[in-house]
C-alpha positions in Angstrom: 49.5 5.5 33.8 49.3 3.1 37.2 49.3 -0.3 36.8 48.2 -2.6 39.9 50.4 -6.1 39.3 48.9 -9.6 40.7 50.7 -12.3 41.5 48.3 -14.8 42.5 48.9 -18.2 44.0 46.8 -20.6 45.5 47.0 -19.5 49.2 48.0 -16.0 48.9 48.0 -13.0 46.1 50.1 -10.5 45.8 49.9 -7.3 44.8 51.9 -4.2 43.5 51.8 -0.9 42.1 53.6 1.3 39.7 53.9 5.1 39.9 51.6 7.2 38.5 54.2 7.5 35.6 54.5 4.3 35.2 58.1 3.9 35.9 58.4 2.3 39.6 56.6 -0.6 41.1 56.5 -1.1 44.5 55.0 -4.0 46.7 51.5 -3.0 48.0 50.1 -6.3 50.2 49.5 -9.6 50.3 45.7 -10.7 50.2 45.0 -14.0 51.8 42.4 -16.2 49.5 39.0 -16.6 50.7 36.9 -19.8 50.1 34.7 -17.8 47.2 36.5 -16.6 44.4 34.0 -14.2 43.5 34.8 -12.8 47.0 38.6 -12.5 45.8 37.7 -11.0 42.1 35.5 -8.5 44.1 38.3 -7.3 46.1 41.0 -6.9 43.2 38.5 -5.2 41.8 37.8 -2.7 44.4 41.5 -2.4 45.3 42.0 -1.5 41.7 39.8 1.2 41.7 41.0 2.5 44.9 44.3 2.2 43.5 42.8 4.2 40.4 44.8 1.5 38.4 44.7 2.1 34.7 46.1 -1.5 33.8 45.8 -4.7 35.5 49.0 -6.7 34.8 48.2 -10.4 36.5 51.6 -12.5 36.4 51.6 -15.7 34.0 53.8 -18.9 35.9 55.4 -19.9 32.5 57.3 -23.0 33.3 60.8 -22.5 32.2 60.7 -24.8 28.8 57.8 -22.0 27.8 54.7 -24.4 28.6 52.0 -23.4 30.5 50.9 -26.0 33.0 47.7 -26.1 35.7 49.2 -22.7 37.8 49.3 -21.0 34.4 46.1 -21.8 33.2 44.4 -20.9 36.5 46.5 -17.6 36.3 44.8 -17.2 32.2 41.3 -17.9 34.1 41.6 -16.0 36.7 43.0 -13.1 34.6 39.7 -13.7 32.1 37.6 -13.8 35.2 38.8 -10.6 36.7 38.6 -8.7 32.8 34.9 -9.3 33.5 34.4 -7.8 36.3 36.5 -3.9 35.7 36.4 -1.8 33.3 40.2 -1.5 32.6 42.4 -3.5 30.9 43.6 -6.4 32.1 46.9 -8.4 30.7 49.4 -11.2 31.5 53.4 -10.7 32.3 55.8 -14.1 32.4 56.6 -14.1 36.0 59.0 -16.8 35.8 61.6 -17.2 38.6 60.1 -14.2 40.3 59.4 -15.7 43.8 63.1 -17.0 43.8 64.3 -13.6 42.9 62.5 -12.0 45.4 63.5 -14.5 47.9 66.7 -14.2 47.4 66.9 -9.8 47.9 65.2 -10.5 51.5 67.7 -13.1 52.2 70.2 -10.4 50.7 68.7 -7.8 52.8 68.4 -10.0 56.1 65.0 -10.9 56.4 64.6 -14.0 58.2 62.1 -16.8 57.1 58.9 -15.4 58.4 59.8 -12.4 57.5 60.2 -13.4 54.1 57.1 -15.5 54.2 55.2 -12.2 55.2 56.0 -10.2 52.1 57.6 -12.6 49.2 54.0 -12.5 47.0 53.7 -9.1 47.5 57.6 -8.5 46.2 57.4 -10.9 43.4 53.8 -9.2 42.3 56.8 -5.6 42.4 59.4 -7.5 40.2 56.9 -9.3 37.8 55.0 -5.7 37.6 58.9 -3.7 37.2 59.6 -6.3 34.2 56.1 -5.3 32.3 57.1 -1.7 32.5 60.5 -2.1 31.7 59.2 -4.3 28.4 56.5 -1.4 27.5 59.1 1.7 27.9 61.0 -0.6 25.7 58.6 -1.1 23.5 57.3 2.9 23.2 61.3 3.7 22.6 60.8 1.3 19.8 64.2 -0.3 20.3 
C-alpha cells in the first residue's frame, strides 16, 4: 500500500511518500500554490496517480489544546475538495509540531536557513505521513 502525504500550507505544499509496503516515508517535493485551487487539486491529483498512491493522508494543523482553528478547517476543506476529485481514499493525520520537528533535524543535520526553507514542507509532509503509518501498523498489530 503507498500512501502520498500532504502537508499543505498557504504558500507552499508539501508532499511525501511511503514505500510500497507501507513502512517508510520519504520527502517527495514541495509544490508552490498557484492562484486557482482547482489548478492545485488537479495536480495532487495527477501526482497521486503517478505516484500510484493508494491512500491520500493530508495533514490536519490541530492546535495544541486539540481545537481546530482557520489552518485546520482549510486543511478539512481542502482534504473534502481533493476526495472529489480521485478515486482513492483520502484521510486526515494530526500534524502537530511537525514543521518544528522537521526544522530542527535540518538544523541538526546542518542545513542552513534557505536550505531549510527549500525542503521543510516537504519533510514535515515525511514525518506527518511516518506518524499515520506508524498509528495504522499499530493498529493492524492490534496493540
Amino acid at each position: 500500500m503507498r500512501a502520498l502525504g500532504i502537508d499543505p500550507g498557504t504558500k507552499r505544499i508539501g508532499l511525501a511518500v511511503s514505500d510500497l509496503t507501507g513502512s517508510v516515508a520519504s520527502p517527495l517535493k514541495v509544490l508552490q500554490r498557484s492562484r486557482s485551487r482547482r489548478h492545485d487539486l488537479a495536480e495532487l491529483a495527477r501526482i497521486a496517480r503517478e505516484e500510484e498512491a493508494d491512500v491520500i493522508v493530508v495533514g490536519l494543523p490541530i492546535s495544541l489544546d486539540g481545537s481546530t482553528g482557520r489552518s485546520a478547517k482549510a486543511a478539512i476543506a481542502e482534504a473534502n475538495q481533493l476526495a472529489s476529485v480521485v478515486d482513492i481514499p483520502v484521510e486526515l493525520h494530526d500534524e502537530r509540531l511537525t514543521t518544528v520537528i522537521a526544522d530542527r533535524s535540518m538544523i541538526e543535520a546542518g542545513l542552513n536557513a534557505p536550505q531549510r526553507r527549500q525542503r521543510v514542507d516537504k519533510v514535515a509532509a515525511a514525518i506527518m505521513l511516518q506518524s499515520w503509518l506508524d498509528s495504522r501498523r499499530h493498529q493492524d498489530s492490534g496493540s
